[in-house]
PALUMDREN-135181 format. One record per residue (C-alpha): x, y, z. Coordinates in steps of 0.2 Angstrom, whole numbers, padded with zeros to 4 digits, always signed. Each point is the difference from the previous one (the first is absolute). Example, Ala and Ser with C-alpha at 12.3 -4.5 7.8 and 13.67 -1.06 7.14 Angstrom:
BEGIN
+0062-0022+0039 +0006+0017-0003 
REM end
This chain:
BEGIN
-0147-0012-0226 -0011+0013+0007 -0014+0002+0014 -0015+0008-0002 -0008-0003+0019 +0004+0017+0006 -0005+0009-0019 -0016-0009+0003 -0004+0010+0017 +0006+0016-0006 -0011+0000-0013 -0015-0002+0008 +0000+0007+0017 -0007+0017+0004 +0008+0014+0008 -0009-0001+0016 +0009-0019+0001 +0020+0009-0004 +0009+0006+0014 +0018+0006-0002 +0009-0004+0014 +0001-0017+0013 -0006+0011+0014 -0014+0007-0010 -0006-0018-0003 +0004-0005+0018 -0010+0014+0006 -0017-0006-0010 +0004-0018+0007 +0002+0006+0019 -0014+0008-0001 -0013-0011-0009 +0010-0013+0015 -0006+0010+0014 -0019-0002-0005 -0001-0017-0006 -0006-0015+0010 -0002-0017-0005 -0010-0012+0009 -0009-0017-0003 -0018-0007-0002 -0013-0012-0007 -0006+0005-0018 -0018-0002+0005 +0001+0014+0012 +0004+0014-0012 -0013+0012-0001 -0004+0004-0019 -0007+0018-0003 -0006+0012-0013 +0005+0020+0001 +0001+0013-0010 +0010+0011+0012 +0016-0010-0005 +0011+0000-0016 -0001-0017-0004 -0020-0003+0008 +0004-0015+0007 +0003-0001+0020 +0006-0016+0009 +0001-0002+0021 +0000+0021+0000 +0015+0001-0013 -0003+0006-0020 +0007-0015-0014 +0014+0007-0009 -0001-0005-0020 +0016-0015+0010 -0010-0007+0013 -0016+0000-0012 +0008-0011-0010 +0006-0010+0013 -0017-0002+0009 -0008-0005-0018 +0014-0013-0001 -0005-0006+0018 -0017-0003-0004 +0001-0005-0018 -0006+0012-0007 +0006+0010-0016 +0008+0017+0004 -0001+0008-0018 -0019-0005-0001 -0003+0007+0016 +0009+0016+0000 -0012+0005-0015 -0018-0004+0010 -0006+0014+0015 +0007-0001+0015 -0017-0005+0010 +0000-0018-0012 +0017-0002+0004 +0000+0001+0018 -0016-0012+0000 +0010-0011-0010 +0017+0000+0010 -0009-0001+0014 -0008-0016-0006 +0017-0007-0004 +0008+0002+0017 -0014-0009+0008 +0002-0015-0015 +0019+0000-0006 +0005-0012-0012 +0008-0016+0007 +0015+0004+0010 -0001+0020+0002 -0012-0002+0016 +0015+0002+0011 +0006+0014+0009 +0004+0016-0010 +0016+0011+0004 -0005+0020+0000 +0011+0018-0004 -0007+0016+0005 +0004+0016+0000 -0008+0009+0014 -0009+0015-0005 +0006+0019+0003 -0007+0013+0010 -0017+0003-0010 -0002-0015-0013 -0013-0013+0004 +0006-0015-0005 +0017-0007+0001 +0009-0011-0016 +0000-0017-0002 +0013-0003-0009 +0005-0020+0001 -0012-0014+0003 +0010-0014+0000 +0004-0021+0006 +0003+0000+0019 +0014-0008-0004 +0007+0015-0010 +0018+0006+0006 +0002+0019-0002 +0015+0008-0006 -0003+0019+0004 +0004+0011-0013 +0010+0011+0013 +0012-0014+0004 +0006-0002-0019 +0003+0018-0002 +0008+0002+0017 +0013-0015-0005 +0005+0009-0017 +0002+0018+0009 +0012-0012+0013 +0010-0003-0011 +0000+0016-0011 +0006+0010+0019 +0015+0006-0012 -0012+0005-0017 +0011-0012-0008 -0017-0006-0011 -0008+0014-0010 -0016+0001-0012 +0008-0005-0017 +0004+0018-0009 -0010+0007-0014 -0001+0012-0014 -0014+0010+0007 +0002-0005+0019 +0007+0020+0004 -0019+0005-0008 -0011-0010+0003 +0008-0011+0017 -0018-0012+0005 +0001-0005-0018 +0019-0006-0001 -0001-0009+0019 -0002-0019+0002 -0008+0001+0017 -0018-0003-0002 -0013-0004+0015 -0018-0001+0001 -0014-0006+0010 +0003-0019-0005 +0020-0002-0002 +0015+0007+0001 +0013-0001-0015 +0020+0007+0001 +0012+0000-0014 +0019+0005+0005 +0017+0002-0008 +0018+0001+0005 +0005+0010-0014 +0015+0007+0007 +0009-0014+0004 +0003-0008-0020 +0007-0019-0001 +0012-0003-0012 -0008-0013-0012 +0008-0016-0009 +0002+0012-0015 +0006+0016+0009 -0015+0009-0002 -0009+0005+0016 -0015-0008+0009 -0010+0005+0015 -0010-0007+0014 -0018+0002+0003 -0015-0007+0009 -0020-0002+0003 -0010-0004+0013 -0017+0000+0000 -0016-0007+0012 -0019+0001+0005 -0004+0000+0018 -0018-0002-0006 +0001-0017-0011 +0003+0008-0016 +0016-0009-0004 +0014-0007+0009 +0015+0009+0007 +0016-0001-0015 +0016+0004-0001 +0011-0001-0015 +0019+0005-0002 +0011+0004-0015 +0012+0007-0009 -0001+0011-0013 +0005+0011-0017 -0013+0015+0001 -0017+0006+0005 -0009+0010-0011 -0013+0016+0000 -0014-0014+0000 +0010-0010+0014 +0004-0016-0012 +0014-0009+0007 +0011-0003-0015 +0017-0012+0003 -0007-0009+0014 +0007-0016+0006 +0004-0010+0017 -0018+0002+0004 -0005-0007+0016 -0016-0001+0009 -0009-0003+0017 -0019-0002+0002 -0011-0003+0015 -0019-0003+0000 -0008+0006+0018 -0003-0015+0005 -0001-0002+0019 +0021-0003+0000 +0001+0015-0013 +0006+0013+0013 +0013-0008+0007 +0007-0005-0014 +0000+0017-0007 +0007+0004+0016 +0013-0015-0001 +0004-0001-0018 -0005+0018-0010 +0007+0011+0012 +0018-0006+0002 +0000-0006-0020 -0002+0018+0000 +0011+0007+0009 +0014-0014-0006 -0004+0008-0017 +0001+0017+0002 +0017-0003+0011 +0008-0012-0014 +0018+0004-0005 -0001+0008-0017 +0019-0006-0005 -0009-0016+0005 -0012+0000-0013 +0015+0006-0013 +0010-0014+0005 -0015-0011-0002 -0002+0005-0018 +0017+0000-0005 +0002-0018+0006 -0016-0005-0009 +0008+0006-0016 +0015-0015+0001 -0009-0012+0005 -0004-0016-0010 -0015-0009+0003 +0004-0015-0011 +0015-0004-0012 -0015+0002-0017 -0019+0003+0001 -0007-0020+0002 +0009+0004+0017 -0007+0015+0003 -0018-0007-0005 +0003-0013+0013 +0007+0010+0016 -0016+0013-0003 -0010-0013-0001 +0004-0009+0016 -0002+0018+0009 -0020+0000-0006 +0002+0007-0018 -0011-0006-0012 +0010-0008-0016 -0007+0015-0010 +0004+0014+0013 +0020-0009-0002 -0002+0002-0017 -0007+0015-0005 +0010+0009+0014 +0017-0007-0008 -0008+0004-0019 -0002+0017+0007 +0016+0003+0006 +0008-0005-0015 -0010+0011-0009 +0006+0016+0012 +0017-0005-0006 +0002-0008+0017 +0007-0019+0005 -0014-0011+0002 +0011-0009+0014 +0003+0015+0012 -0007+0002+0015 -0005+0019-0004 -0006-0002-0020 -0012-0015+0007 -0007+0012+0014 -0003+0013-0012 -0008-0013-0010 -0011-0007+0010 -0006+0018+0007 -0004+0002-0019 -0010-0015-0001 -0008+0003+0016 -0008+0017-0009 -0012-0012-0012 -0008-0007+0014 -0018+0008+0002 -0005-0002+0019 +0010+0012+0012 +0003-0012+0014 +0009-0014-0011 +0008+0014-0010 +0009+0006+0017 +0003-0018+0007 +0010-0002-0018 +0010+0016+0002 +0001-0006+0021 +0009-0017-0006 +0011+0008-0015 +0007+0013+0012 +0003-0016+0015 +0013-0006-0013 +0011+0012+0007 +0002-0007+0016 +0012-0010-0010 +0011+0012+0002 -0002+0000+0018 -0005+0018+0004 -0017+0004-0004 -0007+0009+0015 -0014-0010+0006 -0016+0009-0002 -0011-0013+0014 +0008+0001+0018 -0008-0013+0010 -0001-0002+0018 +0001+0021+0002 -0003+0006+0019 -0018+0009-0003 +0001+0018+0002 -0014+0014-0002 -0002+0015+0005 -0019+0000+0001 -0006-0018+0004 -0020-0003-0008 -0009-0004+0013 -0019-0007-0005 -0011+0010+0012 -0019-0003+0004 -0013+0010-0015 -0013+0009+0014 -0018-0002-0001 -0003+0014-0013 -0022+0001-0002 -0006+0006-0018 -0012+0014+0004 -0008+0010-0013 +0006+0018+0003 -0012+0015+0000 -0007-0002-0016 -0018-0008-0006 +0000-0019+0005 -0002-0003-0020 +0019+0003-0003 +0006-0016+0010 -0007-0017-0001 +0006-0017+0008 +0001-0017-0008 +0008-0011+0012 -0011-0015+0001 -0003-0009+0017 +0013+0006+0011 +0012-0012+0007 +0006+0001+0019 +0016-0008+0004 -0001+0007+0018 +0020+0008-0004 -0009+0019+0003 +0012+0007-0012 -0014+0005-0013 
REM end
């Protein structure tokens, strides 16, 4: 089967958002770490306002929207961020600042904030996450500073490309922007041996969005080749970890992704031969009614058994061994059309080999918690709005009645 995740991002990120090493990446994340703050209030008490002097026009408690936290602000108030991003900016901000003061029913509550603190001689700083209280943040940092952890010996590259030598920020699968982070990684010069002789490879992605974009993910595989588009042709044994940032989302990234990781990337690659060899003699049931019924009592639909034997048999395989059925049910797991319950397909075929008794375990659970840089949320300053020396016509402000709650933070 093949995976498409990682062709998906290198398609479509610009050349601002490729960086070409870890330490190239880890250097933007340091740095955008340093300056950001988070901090917590009511969403009555953001202050709304017009500007032209911003990209973007639109300024919140001193800090300008990004086109993210515009969108999330809309979806706090109810309103429809498309819609609005087509009207002028002095409408909008009269009517986002309408909405914080009358949210729909059950968006009245405290509000989670991400800045990034201005530099020396910009105005505004950037919101960039307005979010639940209850929202768990997984710094982007963390993630690439665990991948670089276990990478201390380069042992996982950029997959190679035709015209990497040429044209380098085109080839690499490290991509970062001002939203996510997103790193694909190969150990291409440490070939399995496959069932079939052939020789099969390791690789990884992880990816996360410390500002509520997505969740954090980590998928592991084996296999075949990657090519100049970054498909992932062969692949098989897919496994996957995901975590929402809810409030317990950091420490289960810090308990769980980080040592799954690390277990991953230190994992035996006679291992994973012997795994696959032993996969190939085993019998799952004496005929395929057997077979039918042991896939089944493991969480197989009736037609996931059967199509994955039916395609096994039509690889020339045996639709009774352990390996044919895996590779049949990775096969059948392609025609599914949402990605989440496509990967959960793949996640559950590639389980099958624990039958074998030495699949390394992607999830480590009950891992001691280590970090480097811990994420601390700090108190957002009182940051006033003022208009800058310019004619008063160039800001306007549309709060409504101010609300006090006596905090003095804003």
């Amino acid at each position: 089967m093949e995976l498409t995740i990682a062709s998906k991002q290198w398609a479509i990120r610009p050349r601002d958002e490729r960086f070409l090493s870890l330490e190239d990446v880890e250097s933007s994340m340091l740095a955008r770490r340093e300056r950001s703050v988070e901090g917590t209030m009511p969403l009555a008490r953001l202050d709304v306002r017009s500007t032209d002097l911003v990209d973007g026009d639109i300024v919140v408690s001193g800090s300008a929207l990004t086109h993210n936290s515009f969108g999330q602000l809309c979806q706090r108030v109810g309103a429809p961020a498309g819609y609005l991003r087509k009207l002028p900016a002095e409408m909008v901000s009269g009517l986002l600042g309408y909405g914080v003061l009358h949210p729909p029913e059950g968006n009245d509550s405290d509000t989670k904030l991400l800045v990034l603190k201005p530099e020396a001689g910009q105005e505004f700083g950037e919101l960039r996450a307005i979010t639940s209280s209850t929202y768990g943040r997984i710094w982007d940092l963390d993630v690439v500073r665990s991948v670089q952890q276990l990478n201390s010996e380069g042992r996982w590259k950029v997959p190679s490309a035709s015209y990497a030598s040429r044209d380098p920020k085109r080839a690499t699968t490290l991509y970062a922007s001002d939203h996510d982070v997103f790193l694909f990684l190969v150990d291409d010069a440490h070939p399995i041996e496959g069932p079939d002789g052939n020789p099969i490879f390791r690789g990884f992605i992880v990816f996360n969005s410390e500002t509520g974009n997505h969740r954090f993910g980590l998928i592991a595989f084996i296999y075949q080749r990657v090519c100049d588009n970054r498909i992932i042709w062969g692949a098989s044994e897919v496994s996957q970890l995901f975590i929402r940032h809810t409030s317990g989302g950091p420490d289960r990234f810090a308990r769980e992704a980080q040592p799954a990781l690390k277990a991953y990337s230190e994992g035996s690659v006679r291992t994973f031969e012997e795994a696959l060899k032993q996969a190939k003699q085993i019998e799952l049931g004496k005929d395929v009614e057997e077979v039918r019924e042991f896939l089944m009592k493991r969480g197989f639909t009736e037609t996931a058994a059967k199509l994955s034997m039916k395609q096994a048999e039509m690889d020339g395989g045996n639709p009774t061994n352990l390996w044919d059925v895996m590779n049949g049910l990775t096969f059948y797991a392609q025609g599914i059309p949402h990605t989440d319950d496509r990967v959960a397909m793949e996640t559950k075929a590639g389980q099958l080999l624990e039958l074998v008794g030495k699949r390394p375990a992607l999830v480590v659970p009950d891992a001691p918690r280590s970090f480097p840089m811990p994420a601390p949320t700090v108190t957002i300053p009182a940051v006033p709005v003022t208009a800058p020396a310019a004619p008063p016509s160039k800001i306007t402000t549309i709060t409504g009645k101010p609300v006090d709650d006596g905090s003095g933070l804003w």
